[in-house]
N, C-alpha and C positions, 0 to 999 in steps of 0.2 A: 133319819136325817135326809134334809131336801137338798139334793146338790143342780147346781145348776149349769147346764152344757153351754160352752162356748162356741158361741156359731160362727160371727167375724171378729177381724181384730185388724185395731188401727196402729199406724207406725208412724212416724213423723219423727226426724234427727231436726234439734237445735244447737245452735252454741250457748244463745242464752246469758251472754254476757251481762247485758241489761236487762234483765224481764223486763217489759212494757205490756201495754195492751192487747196488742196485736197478737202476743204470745198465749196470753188468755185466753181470746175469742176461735185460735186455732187449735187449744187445747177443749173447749168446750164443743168446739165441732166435732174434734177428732172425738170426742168421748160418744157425744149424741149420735152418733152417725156406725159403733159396734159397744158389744158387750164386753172389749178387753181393749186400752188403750196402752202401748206402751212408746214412752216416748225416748228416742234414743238422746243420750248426750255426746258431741264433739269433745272428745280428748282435746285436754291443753295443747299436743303434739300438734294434731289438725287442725285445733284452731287455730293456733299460733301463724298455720301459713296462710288461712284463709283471709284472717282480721286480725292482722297484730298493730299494736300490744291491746294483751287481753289487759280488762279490769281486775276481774276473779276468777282463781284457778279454779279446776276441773270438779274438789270436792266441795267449794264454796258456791258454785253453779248447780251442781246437784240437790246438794241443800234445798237449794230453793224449791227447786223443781219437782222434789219428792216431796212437799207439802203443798202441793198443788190437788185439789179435790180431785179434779177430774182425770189426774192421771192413776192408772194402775201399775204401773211399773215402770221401771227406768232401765236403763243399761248404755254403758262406756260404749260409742260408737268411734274407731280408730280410722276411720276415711273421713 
C-alpha cells in the first residue's frame, strides 16, 4: 500500500452563512495551492457576534461545507 505524505496544509475559517461564489473560488485556491485543506467553521456562538441573525445554524452550515469537493476536512472553529 502507497501512502502519501503531507507536505502543506491550507486553513481558512468561514461562517458561510450564505455559500456564494466567492466561497467556492477561495475553497479551490485553498485546495490548489496544498495537499490537505481544512476549512474551519465559525460556531453559531461566534457568529452570532460577528453577523447576527444568522440564517443557518452551525450543523446546517457544515452540511454544506463538507460536501464541498475541494475541502478535506472541516472543524468547529470557536473564535
Amino acid at each position: 500500500m502507497k501512502t502519501t505524505k503531507i507536505k502543506t496544509i491550507a486553513y481558512t475559517y468561514v461562517v458561510c452563512d450564505l455559500f456564494h461564489y466567492g466561497h467556492l473560488r477561495l475553497f479551490k485556491k485553498a485546495k490548489s495551492s496544498a495537499d490537505l485543506f481544512i476549512c474551519g467553521i465559525v460556531s453559531d456562538y461566534a457568529a452570532d457576534r460577528w453577523q447576527s441573525p444568522l440564517i443557518c445554524n452551525y450543523k446546517e452550515r457544515s452540511s454544506v461545507i463538507e460536501q464541498i469537493k475541494y475541502v478535506d476536512k472541516t472543524m468547529k472553529q470557536e473564535e
